[in-house]
ZAMARGU-4260 file (C-alpha; in steps of 0.2 Angstrom, whole numbers, plus 5000, padded with zeros to 4 digits):
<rodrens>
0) 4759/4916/5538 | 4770/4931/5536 | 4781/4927/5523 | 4764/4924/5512 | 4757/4939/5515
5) 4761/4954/5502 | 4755/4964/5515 | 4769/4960/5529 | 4782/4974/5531 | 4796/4962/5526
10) 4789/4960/5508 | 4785/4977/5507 | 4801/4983/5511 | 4809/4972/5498 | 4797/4976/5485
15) 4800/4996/5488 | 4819/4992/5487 | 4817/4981/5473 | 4807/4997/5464 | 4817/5009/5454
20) 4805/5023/5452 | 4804/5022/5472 | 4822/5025/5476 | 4822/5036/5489 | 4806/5031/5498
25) 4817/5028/5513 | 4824/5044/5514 | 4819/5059/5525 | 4812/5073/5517 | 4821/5089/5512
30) 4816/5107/5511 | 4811/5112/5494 | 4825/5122/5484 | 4832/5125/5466 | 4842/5107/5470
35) 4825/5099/5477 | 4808/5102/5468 | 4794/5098/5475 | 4791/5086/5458 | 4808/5079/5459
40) 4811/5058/5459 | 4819/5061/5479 | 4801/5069/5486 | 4789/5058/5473 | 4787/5038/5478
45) 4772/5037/5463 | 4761/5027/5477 | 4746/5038/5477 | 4733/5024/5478 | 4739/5013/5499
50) 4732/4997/5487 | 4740/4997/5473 | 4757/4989/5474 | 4759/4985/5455 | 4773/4997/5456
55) 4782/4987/5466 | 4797/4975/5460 | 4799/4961/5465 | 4817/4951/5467 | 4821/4932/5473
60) 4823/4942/5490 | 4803/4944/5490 | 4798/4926/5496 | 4779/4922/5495 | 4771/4905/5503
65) 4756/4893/5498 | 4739/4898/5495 | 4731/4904/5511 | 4715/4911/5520 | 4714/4933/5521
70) 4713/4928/5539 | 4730/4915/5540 | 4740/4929/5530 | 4733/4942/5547 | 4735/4929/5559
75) 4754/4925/5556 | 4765/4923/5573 | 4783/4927/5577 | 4788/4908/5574 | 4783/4909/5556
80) 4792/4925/5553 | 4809/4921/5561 | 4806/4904/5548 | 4804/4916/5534 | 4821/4925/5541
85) 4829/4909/5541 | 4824/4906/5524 | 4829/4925/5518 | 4847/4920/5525 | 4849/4903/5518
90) 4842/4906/5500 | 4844/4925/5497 | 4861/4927/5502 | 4873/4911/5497 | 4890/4912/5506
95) 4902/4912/5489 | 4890/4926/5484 | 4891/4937/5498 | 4911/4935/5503 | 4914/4940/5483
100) 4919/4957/5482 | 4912/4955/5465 | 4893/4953/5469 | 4881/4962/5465 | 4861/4966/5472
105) 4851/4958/5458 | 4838/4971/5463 | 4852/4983/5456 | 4853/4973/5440 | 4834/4969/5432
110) 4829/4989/5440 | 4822/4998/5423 | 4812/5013/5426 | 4793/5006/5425 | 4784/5002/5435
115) 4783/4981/5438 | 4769/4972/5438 | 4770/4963/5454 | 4772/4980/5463 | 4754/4981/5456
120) 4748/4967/5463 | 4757/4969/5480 | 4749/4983/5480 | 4730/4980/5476 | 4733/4964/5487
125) 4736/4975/5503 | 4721/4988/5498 | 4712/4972/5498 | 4716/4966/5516 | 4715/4984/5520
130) 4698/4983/5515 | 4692/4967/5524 | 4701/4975/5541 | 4690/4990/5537 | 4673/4978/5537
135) 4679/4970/5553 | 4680/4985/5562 | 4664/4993/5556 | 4656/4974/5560 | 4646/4973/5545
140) 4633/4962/5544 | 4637/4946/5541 | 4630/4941/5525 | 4639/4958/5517 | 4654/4952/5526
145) 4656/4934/5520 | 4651/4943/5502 | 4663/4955/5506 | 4676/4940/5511 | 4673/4930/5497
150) 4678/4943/5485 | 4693/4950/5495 | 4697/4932/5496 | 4694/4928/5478 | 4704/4943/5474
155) 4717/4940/5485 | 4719/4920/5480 | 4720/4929/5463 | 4733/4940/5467 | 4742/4926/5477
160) 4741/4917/5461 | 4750/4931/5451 | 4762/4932/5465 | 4767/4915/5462 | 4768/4914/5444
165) 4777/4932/5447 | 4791/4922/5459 | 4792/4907/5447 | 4797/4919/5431 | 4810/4929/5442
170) 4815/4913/5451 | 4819/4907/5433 | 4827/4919/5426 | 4838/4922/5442 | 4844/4906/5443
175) 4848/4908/5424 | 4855/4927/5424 | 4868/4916/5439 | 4871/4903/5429 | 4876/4912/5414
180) 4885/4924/5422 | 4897/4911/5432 | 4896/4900/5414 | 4907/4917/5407 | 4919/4919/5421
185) 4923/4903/5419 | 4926/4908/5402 | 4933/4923/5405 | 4945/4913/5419 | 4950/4900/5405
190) 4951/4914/5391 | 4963/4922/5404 | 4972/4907/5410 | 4975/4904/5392 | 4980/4923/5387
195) 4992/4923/5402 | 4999/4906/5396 | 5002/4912/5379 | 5011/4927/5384 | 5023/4916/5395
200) 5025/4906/5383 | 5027/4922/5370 | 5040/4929/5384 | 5049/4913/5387 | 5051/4913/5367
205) 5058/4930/5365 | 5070/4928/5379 | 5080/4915/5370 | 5077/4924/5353 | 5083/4940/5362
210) 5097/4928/5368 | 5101/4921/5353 | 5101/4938/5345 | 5114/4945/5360 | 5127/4929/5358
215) 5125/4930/5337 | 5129/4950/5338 | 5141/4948/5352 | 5149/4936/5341 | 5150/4947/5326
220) 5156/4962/5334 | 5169/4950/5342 | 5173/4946/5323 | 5174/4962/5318 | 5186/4968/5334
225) 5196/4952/5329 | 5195/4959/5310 | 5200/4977/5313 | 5213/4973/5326 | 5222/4963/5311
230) 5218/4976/5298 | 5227/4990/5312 | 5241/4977/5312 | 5244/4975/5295 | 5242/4994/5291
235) 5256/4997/5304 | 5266/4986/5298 | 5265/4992/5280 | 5267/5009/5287 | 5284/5003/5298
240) 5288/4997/5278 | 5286/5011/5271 | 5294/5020/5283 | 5310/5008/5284 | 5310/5010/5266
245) 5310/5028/5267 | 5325/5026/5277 | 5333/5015/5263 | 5328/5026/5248 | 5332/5042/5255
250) 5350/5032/5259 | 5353/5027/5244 | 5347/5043/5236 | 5361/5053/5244 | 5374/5039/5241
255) 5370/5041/5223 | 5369/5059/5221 | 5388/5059/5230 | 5391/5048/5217 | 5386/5061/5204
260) 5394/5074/5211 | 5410/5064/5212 | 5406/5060/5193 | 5403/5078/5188 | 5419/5084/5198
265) 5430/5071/5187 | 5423/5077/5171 | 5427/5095/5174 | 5407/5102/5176 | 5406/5120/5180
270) 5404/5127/5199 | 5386/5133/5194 | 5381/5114/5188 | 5388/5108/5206 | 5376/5120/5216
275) 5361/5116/5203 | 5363/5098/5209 | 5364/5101/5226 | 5350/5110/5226 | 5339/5096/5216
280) 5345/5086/5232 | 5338/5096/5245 | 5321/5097/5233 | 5321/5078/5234 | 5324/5074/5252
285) 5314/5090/5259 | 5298/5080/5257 | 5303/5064/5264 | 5312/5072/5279 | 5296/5080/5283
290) 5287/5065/5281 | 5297/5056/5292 | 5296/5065/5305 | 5277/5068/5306 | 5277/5049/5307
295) 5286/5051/5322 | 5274/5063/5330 | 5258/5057/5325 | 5249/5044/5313 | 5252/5047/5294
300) 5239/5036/5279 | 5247/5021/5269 | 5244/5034/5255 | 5250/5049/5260 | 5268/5036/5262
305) 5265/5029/5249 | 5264/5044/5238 | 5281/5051/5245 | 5290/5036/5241 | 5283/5035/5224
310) 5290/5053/5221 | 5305/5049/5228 | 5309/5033/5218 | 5304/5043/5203 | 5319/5055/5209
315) 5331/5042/5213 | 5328/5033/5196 | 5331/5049/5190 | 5346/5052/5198 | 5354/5032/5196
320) 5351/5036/5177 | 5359/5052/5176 | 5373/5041/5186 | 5374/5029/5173 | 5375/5042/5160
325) 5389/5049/5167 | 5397/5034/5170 | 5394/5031/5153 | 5402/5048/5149 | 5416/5045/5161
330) 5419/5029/5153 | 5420/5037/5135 | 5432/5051/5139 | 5443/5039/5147 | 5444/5028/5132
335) 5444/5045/5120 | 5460/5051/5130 | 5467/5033/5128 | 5465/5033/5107 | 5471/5052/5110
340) 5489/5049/5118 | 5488/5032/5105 | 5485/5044/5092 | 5500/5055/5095 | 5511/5042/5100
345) 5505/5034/5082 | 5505/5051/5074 | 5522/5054/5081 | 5529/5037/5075 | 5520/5040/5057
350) 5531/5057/5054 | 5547/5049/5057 | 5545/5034/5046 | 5538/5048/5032 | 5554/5056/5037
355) 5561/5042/5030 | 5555/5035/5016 | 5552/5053/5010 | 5567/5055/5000 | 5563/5038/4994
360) 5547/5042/4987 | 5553/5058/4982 | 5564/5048/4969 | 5549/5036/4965 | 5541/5049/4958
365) 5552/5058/4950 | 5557/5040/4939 | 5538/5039/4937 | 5534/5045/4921 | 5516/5038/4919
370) 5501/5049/4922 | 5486/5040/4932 | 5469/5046/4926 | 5454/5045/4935 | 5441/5034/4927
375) 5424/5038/4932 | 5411/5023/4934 | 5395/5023/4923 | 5377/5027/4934 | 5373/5004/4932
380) 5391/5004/4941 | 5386/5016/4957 | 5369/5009/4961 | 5378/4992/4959 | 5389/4999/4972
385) 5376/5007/4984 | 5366/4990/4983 | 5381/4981/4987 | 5385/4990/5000 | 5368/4991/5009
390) 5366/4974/5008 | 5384/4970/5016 | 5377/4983/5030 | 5361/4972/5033 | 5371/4957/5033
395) 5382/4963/5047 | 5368/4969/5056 | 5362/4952/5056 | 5375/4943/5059 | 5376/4956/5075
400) 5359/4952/5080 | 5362/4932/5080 | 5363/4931/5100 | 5348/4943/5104 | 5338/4933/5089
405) 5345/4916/5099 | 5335/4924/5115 | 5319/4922/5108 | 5321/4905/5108 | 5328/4900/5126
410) 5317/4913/5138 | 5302/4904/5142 | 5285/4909/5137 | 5281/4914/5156 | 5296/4926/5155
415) 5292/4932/5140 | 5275/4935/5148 | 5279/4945/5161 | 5292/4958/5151 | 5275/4958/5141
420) 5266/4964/5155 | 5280/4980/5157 | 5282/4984/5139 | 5262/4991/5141 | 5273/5006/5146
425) 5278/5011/5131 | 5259/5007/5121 | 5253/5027/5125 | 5264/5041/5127 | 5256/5058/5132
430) 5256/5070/5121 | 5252/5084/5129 | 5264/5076/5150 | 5282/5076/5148 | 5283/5070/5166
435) 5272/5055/5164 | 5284/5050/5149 | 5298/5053/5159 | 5293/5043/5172 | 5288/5029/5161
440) 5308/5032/5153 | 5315/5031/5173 | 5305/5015/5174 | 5312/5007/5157 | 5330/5013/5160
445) 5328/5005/5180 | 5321/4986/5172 | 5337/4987/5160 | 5348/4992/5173 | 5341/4977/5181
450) 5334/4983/5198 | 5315/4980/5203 | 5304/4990/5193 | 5285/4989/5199 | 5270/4991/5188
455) 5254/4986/5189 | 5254/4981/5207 | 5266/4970/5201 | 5288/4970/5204 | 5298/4965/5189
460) 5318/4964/5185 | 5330/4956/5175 | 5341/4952/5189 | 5355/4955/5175 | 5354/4939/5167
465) 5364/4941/5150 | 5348/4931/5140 | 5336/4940/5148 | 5345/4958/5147 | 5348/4952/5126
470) 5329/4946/5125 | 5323/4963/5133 | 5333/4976/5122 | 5328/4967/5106 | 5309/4965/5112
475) 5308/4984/5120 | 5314/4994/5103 | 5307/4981/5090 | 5289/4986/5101 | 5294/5005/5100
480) 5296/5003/5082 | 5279/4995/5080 | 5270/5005/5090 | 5277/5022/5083 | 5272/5017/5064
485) 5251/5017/5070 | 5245/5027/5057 | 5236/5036/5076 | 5253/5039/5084 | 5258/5050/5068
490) 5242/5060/5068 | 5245/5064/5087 | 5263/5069/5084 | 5267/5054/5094 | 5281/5048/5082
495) 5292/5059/5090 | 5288/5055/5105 | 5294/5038/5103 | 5308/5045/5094 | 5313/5054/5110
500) 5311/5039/5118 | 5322/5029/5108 | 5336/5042/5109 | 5335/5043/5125 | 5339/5024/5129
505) 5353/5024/5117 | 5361/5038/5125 | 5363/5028/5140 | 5362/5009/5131 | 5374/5013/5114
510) 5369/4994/5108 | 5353/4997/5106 | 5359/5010/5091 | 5364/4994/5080 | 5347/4985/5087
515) 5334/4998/5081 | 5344/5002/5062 | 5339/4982/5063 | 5322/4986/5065 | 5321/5001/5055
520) 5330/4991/5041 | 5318/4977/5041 | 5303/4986/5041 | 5306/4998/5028 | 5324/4990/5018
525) 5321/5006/5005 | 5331/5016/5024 | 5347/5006/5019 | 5344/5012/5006 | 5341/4996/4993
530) 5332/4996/4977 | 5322/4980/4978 | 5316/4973/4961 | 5307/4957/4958 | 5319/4945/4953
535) 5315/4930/4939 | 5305/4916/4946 | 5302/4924/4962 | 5284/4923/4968 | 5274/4935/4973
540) 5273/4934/4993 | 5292/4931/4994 | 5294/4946/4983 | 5283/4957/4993 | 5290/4951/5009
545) 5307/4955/5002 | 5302/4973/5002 | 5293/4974/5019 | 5275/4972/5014 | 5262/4961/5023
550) 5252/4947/5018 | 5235/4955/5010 | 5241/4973/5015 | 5234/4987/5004 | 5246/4996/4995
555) 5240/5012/5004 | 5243/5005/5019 | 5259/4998/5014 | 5262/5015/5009 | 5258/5027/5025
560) 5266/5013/5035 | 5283/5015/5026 | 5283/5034/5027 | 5281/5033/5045 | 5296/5020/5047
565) 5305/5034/5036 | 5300/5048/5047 | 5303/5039/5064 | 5320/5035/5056 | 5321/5054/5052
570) 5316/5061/5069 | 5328/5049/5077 | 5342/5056/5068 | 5336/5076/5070 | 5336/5071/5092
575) 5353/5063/5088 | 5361/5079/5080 | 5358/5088/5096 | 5367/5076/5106 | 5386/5071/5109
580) 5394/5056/5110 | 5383/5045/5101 | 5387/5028/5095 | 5387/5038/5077 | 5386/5052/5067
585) 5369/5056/5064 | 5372/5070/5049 | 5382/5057/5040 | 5368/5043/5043 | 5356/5051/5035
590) 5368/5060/5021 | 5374/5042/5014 | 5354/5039/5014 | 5347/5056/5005 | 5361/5053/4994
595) 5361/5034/4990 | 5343/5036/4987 | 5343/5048/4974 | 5357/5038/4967 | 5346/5022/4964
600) 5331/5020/4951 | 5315/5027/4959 | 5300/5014/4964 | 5285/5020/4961 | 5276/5028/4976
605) 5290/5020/4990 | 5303/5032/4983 | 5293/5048/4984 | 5285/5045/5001 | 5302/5040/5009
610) 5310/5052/5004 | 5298/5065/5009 | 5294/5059/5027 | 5314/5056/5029 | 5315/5074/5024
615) 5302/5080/5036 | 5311/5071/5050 | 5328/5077/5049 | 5329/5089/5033 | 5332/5105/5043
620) 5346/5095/5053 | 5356/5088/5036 | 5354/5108/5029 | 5361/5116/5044 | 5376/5100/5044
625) 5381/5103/5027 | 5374/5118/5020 | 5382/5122/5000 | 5383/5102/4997 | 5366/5101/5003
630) 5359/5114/4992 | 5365/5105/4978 | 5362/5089/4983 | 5342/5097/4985 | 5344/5105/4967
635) 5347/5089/4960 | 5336/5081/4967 | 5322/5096/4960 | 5328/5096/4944 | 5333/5077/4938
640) 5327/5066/4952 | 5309/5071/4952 | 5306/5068/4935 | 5311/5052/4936 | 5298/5049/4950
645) 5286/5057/4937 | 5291/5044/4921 | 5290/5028/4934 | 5273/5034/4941 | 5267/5037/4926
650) 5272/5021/4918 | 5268/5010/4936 | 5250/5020/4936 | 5253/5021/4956 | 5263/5033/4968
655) 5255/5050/4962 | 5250/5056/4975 | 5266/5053/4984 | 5274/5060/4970 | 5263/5077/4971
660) 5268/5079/4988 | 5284/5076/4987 | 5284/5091/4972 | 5273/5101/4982 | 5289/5101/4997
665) 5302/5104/4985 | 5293/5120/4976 | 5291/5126/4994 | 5310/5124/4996 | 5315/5132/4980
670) 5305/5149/4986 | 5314/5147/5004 | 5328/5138/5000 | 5326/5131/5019 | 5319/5113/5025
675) 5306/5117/5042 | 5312/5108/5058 | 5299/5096/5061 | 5284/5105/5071 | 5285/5090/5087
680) 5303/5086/5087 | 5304/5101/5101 | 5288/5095/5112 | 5298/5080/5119 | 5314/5086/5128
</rodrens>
């Protein structure tokens, strides 16, 4: 049959086409050229022996049948062939196979570039029939022939044989190459499926993460919108505040400045004073005109506002308390042209009843016949006197101070908290800013007036209450006094500062004059002045409280702290000097002291200290007051007093180096004669 004869064209054609060193067998020749040598794979098909078809490749598309004569592989007929092609089409070319797009010519796949075996075989098969044709044409004789045949055949069955096993393997292995390679696309397919499924399901989840993420932003952003359209709210309604109380300030400000002017016109003040004051008030409203009317044209900061009022309440308390001083002042002139018309009207009703009684007395005298003779008290009577009458001074102090004592008791300790909170004003002055002192002045004389005073973030007043104003003056300068005697406050010059501080609020609050001698007094009662001694029976504490000493206090400290009251007292009475109209006369103050003290037995250390601080504070005032009578009042104290001081010390063991300072001053006044103004009383004005 045809389909089992290697030699038939059909599976000669498939073994060339299955041959991969026989590619282009089929193609016509072409003219030899650079692109074509004669040697080149397109002109060479390796088949140099017709026989030998061991070159030849065979596929599952090379279909062999059973073991079969030499002469049933020749005689094969048409109905065996169109078999064979009925079999090529059923086995070689599977419908899913050939509609894929994705199939592929196994030929195509197992080519390598030897040469196979079975195109060997296929081709020494076909020398061989080529061979047995040849001896029956040339009609050998028979013997040779069936010689001839039977090795042809044996050969051939041989070759058939190899053919067969050769169709088995690639049979085999075709079948397995296709199952394997539809085993991993299914694979493949799943492994895709799969993939495909995972990313859905990846997409599916970072849709509603993206989701969630969209709504959880959107809702924060609508938040913060919700957040800033408040915060733009409340900023302009602050600025609306600000600006209304602009409007109030800047009213109020002018209302009061008339109402300096007025004041200044009914005390008499020059022309030049009134056009210094109008120009302050044009300074003062300038900046807040022009604020204003920015805000009308475009948007100005919370700060910026803020700023401008602070300034300008800085000038308006300013401006209330040069108001109140001049009140103060109008008041005072009023009541001095009062006692003045009652003083002539007294004076005048005085020298007609001496007119009277002056011949009267004329006579009185003349019968008198006794001649009055001054008697001079010993020195035991004068200190008895000085002490006698310090301590009735003290007394009436106290007895003065009764109802602002009584406040400590009623204002509740939240109260009391709270004026704690604004006295932290007056804990550091600057030493080297007036104007931050000033304006911590302006915010003291506001809270006593009893307007709003606001510090700390924080509004304050005393809405005038009688036991609140009391409480508050007695706290503020009893504070003032203790902060001014830190040893630190003196190094810096600050007790001056405080000095200024505390004439400047009795300038406008007289009381407080009698408040801070109380103070003064009890702190250090040698300023009265008194000469304290340790009386029989008396204990130690009492004695040492008697004399203003603290419980387990050093005497050094006790010392420098008592020379600081003395001083304070000292520049309080020197700022005094300067200024009119106060609730007493400073020079006189501190005359009856100088003098009382030198009058009374020194103390050891206290005397000389006190005495030289007081002298520091106030010295140069007292010389310039009283000039001859203070000379001698100096030379006595040179010559007598301070050897007195050195007999005490020297007895007591204690105080010298008081004492050596105290003689160091005085040797320095007997070259100049003069007392130095204190070095800081003019850096606070």
């Amino acid at each position: 049959m045809a389909s089992e004869d290697p030699t038939d064209i059909k599976n000669v054609l498939d073994a060339l086409n299955s041959s991969k060193n026989l590619t282009h067998w089929h193609k016509p020749p072409k003219d030899f050229g650079p692109d074509n040598p004669e040697y080149s794979d397109y002109n060479r098909n390796d088949l140099t022996d017709p026989g030998d078809l061991s070159l030849v490749s065979f596929t599952e598309e090379f279909a062999f049948g059973d073991d079969s004569s030499s002469d049933d592989a020749v005689d094969g007929n048409a109905e065996d062939e169109e078999k064979e092609d009925e079999h090529h089409s059923d086995v070689d070319l599977p419908p899913d196979i050939v509609t894929s797009l994705d199939w592929m010519d196994p030929a195509e796949e197992v080519r390598d570039n030897d040469r196979h075996p079975s195109l060997r075989t296929a081709e020494l098969a076909r020398h061989q029939n080529c061979v047995l044709m040849k001896i029956q044409d040339l009609q050998l004789e028979e013997e040779c022939r069936k010689t001839s045949d039977q090795k042809v055949v044996s050969c051939y069955q041989k070759y058939l044989l190899q053919l067969k096993e050769i169709k088995r393997q690639h049979r085999s292995q075709y079948k397995q190459y296709f199952k394997e390679r539809d085993e991993n696309h299914e694979l493949e397919v799943k492994r895709l499926q799969k993939q495909k499924e995972e990313i859905r399901r990846s997409i599916q989840q970072n849709d509603l993460e993206y989701d969630k993420y969209i709504e959880q932003k959107s809702l924060e952003l609508n938040q913060l919108i919700e957040a800033a359209e408040r915060r733009e709210i409340e900023h302009r309604n602050i600025i609306e505040g600000l600006v209304n109380d602009l409007h109030t300030l800047k009213a109020t400000y002018i209302e009061k400045h008339e109402e300096m002017k007025q004041l200044l016109r009914e005390l008499n003040s020059d022309e030049s004073l009134n056009i210094t004051v109008e120009s302050m008030k044009n300074e003062a409203i300038k900046p807040v005109d022009d604020m204003l009317e920015l805000v009308t044209k475009e948007a100005r900061t919370k700060e910026e506002l803020t700023e401008i009022k602070t300034s300008f309440e800085t000038n308006l308390n300013y401006v209330d308390g040069i108001v109140q001083t001049l009140i103060i002042k109008k008041e005072e002139q009023e009541q001095q042209e009062s006692e003045r018309v009652s003083y002539e009207e007294s004076q005048i009703k005085l020298k007609i009843e001496q007119e009277k009684q002056a011949l009267v007395m004329e006579n009185e005298v003349r019968q008198a016949n006794q001649v009055v003779t001054e008697v001079e008290a010993t020195e035991e009577n004068k200190q008895a006197v000085i002490i006698t009458l310090g301590r009735k001074r003290y007394e009436e102090l106290q007895k003065k101070m009764e109802d602002h004592i009584n406040s400590l008791n009623v204002i509740s300790n939240e109260k009391k908290k709270e004026i704690g909170w604004i006295f932290t004003t007056i804990n550091q002055l600057d030493s080297t800013n007036q104007n931050v002192n000033r304006e911590k002045l302006q915010k003291l004389i506001a809270y006593l007036s009893g307007r709003n005073v606001q510090h700390n973030k924080r509004v304050y007043c005393t809405n005038n209450d009688p036991l609140t104003t009391a409480y508050v003056k007695f706290k503020l300068i009893k504070d003032m006094v203790k902060v001014a005697l830190d040893t630190q406050a003196k190094e810096t010059g600050g007790i001056a500062a405080y000095a200024w501080l505390i004439v400047s609020l009795i300038t406008l609050y007289p009381d407080l004059w009698e408040i801070f001698l109380y103070h003064i007094y009890t702190t250090c009662p040698y300023l009265v002045p008194l000469f304290i001694y340790q009386k029989e029976g008396q204990s130690q504490d009492d004695y040492d409280k008697e004399r203003g000493k603290r419980p387990k206090e050093g005497f050094d400290l006790y010392l420098t702290r008592m020379g600081n009251a003395a001083l304070l007292f000292g520049l309080v009475l020197a700022k005094m000097c300067k200024i009119s109209g106060m609730p007493e006369e400073a020079p006189v103050v501190g005359w009856k002291f100088v003098a009382g003290l030198l009058m009374l037995d020194p103390s050891p250390g206290i005397s000389a200290e006190v005495l030289r601080q007081f002298l520091l504070g106030v010295g140069s005032e007292l010389q310039q007051s009283y000039g001859k009578q203070f000379a001698k009042l100096m030379d006595y104290a040179t010559d007598s007093y301070l050897v007195q001081l050195e007999e005490i010390t020297n007895i007591a063991k204690e105080g010298e180096s008081s004492r050596n300072q105290l003689q160091q001053l005085f040797e320095e006044y007997k070259k100049t004669r003069k007392l130095k103004p204190n070095e800081h009383i003019n850096r606070y004005n």
